[in-house]
C-alpha positions as CSV (number, residue, x, y, z in Angstrom):
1,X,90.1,112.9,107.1
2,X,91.3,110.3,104.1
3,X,95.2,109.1,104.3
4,X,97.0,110.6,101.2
5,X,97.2,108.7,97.7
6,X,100.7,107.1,98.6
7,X,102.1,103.8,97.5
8,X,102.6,102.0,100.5
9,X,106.0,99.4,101.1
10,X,104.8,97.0,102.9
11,X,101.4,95.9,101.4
12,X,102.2,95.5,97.7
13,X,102.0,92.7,95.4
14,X,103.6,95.1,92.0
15,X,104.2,98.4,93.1
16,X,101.6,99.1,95.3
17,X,99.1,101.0,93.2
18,X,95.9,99.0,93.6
19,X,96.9,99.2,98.0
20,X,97.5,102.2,98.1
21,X,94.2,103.4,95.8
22,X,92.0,100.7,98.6
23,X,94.0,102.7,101.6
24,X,93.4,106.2,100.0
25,X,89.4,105.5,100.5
26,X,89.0,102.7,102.6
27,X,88.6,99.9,100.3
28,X,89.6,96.1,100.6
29,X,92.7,95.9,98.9
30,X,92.1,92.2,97.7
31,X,88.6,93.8,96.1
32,X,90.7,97.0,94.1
33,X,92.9,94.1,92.9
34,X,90.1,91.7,91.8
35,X,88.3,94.9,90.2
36,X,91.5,95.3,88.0
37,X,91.7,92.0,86.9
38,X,88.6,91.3,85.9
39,X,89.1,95.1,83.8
40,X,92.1,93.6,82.3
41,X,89.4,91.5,80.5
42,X,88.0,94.5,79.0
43,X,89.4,96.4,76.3
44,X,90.9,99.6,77.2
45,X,94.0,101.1,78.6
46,X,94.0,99.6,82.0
47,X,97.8,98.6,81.6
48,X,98.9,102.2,80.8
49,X,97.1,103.6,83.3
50,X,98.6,101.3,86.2
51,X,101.9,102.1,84.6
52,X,101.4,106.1,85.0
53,X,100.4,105.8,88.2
54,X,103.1,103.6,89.3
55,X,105.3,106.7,88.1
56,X,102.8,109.3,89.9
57,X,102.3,108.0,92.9
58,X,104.8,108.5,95.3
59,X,105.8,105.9,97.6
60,X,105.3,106.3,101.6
61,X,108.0,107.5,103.4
């Protein structure tokens, strides 16, 4: 069974979004991170989407 989509406290650089997506399906964290840089490149709305999940996922307990 998968962990739940949670921002974790203790692994973040921001607010945790990019950890917590890695933990949720067993990624490398420093590859989700790389993989949104280099989107950040790209146009699109990678900025706004960070930003609403920041707001919808909640932190771990």
């Amino acid at each position: 069974m998968a962990a739940q989509l949670m921002r974790p406290q203790d692994s973040k650089m921001i607010a945790g979004v990019c950890s917590g997506i890695a933990r949720r399906f067993g990624w490398s964290t420093g590859l989700v991170r790389l993989a949104f840089v280099i989107s950040c490149v790209l146009p699109g709305p990678q900025i706004l989407i960070y930003i609403a999940l920041w707001i919808l996922i909640p932190k771990t307990p």
